[in-house]
Structure formats: C-alpha cells, structure tokens
N, C-alpha and C positions, 0 to 999 in steps of 0.2 A: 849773576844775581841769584838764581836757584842756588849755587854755590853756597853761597852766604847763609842764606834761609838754614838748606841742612845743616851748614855749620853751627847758626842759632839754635837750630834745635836740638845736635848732638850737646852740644855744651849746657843748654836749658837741662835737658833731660842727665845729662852727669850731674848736674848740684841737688836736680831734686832724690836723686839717689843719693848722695852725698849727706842730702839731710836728713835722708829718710834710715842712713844707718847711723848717722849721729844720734838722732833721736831714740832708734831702738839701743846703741850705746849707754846713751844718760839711761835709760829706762833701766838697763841690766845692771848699771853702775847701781844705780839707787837701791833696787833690790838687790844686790849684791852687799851693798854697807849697811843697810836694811837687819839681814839675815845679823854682820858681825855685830851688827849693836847688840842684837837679842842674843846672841851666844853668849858674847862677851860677861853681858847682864844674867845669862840663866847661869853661866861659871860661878859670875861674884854669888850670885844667892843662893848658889848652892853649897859652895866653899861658906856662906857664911852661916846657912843653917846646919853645916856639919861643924861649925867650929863652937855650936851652942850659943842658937838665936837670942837666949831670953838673958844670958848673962851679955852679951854684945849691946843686947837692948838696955839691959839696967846699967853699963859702962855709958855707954851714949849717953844716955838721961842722965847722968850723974855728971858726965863731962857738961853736958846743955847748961844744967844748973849751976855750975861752979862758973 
C-alpha cells in the first residue's frame, strides 16, 4: 500500500514538473515570436523608410485610388 502512495506521488509530482516546464516552454515560445514579429516589422520599416517613405506613400495612395 505505502508502495502505491509513493508511486502516486512520484508520478503526481513528474507531471506537475512536466507542466510547470511546458508552461515556462509556451512562455519563451511566445516571447521568443514576440521579439521576430517586432524585428521582422522594425526590418520592413526601416527598409521602407530607407527606400523613400513619402514616394511609397503617394504609390499606395494612388494604387488605393485606382
């Protein structure tokens, strides 16, 4: 019987660790695609104000309008 018990609790005690690094897992994931979203995004907008924002912008607006 005692047998059991520890068994129950060794295995209780593996999934709550099991979850507890899944979750800091998702957590680093998240912040991790997090960060590439914003590179990704300070790339395009800087590539795109170096490529001369205001002509980009009047191409846009004129494609909008057509």
């Amino acid at each position: 019987h005692e047998q059991q018990v520890f068994k129950c609790l060794v295995i209780s005690s593996v999934q709550v660790k099991y979850l507890v690094t899944h979750v800091q897992l998702r957590r680093i994931y998240l912040r991790f695609s997090l960060h590439i979203c914003l590179a990704i995004f300070s790339v395009v907008f800087l590539f795109y104000l170096q490529a001369g924002w205001k002509e980009n912008l009047a191409t846009f607006y004129c494609e909008l309008k057509n």
